[in-house]
N, C-alpha and C positions, 0 to 999 in steps of 0.2 A: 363642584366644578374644579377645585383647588386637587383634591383627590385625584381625578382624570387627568388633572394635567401631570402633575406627580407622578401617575403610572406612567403618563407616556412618554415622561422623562426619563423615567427607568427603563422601561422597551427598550427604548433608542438608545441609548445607553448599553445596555443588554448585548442588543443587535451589531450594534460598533464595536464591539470590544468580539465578540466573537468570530466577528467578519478579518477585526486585525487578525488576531488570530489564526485562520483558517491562512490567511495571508502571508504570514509568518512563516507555516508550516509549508506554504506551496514554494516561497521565496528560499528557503533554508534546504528541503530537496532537491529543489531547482538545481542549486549547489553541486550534488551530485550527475545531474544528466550533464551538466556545462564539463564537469570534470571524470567525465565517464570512461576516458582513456584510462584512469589512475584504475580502472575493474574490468573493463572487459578483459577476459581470460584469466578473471580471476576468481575465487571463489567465491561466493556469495555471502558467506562468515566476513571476509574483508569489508564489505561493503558495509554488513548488520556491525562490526564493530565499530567504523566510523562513523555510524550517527549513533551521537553516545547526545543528542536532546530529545529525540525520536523513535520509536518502533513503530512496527506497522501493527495495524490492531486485528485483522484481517489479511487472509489471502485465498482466492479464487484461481484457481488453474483454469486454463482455456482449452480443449480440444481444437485441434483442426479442422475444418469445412470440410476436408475431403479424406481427410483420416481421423475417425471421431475415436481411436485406439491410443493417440500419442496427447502428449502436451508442449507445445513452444513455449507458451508466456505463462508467468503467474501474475498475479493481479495484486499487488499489496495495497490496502486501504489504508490510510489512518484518519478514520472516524469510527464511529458505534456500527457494529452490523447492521445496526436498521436504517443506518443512513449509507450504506455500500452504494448503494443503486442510485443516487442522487447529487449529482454535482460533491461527489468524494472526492480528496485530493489523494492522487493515485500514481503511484512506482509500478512500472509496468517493466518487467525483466522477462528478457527470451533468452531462454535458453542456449549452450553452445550444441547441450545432446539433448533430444527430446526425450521425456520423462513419460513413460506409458500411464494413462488415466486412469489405469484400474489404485494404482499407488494414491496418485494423489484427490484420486473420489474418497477412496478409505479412510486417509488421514482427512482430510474436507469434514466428512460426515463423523469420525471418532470426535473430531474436536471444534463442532458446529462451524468450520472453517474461523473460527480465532486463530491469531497470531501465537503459536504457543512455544516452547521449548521444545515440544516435539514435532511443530514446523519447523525451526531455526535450527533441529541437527539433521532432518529431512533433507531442506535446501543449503545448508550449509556449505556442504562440498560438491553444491552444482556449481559448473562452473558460466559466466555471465557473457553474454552475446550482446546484447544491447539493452541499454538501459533510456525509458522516457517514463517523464513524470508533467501528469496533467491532471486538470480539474474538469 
């Protein structure tokens, strides 16, 4: 019995420190949507250098509904790939000029869509339209 409780001491425990966490990370980019004037028009390198506690670990480019040839947004995650699709805490940037999909399916699939050094000079010198950030 002593054991059970033990573990579920550490769960919860576990559970709470992660949740701060994730918390942390939505409240600290938050940061950036609040102060989103200081990037729009600007390049997306300005933005990646100002968060000097975070990177994104992932990124998903989006097609259009009715142009499935271009890209407006990218999708930047910071969780594990396997957790993209599940209440991620999520940077969502639109482009000023839209990026043709054939580009960033290639880079996607070269680099299992990880966050890599060959994303960040990719998007580096796009330049930023609007910036939100949600879970």
């Amino acid at each position: 019995m002593k054991n059970i409780l033990k573990l579920a001491l550490l769960l919860t425990l576990f559970f709470s420190f992660q949740n701060k966490a994730q918390l942390d990370t939505l409240n600290y980019l938050k940061q950036f949507e609040i102060n989103k004037a200081n990037y729009i028009g600007q390049p997306f390198s300005k933005l990646l250098q100002d968060m000097t506690q975070i990177q994104p670990k992932t990124a998903w480019s989006l097609s259009v509904r009715n142009n499935k040839t271009i890209v407006k947004n990218t999708l930047f995650n910071f969780c594990e790939k396997k957790h993209s699709f599940y209440k991620a805490i999520t940077l969502s940037i639109k482009w000023q000029t839209d990026i043709p999909i054939t580009q960033t399916d290639a880079l996607g699939t070269q680099n299992q869509y990880y966050f890599t050094n060959d994303e960040k000079a990719f998007y580096g010198n796009r330049i930023i339209k609007d910036i939100r950030v949600y879970r």
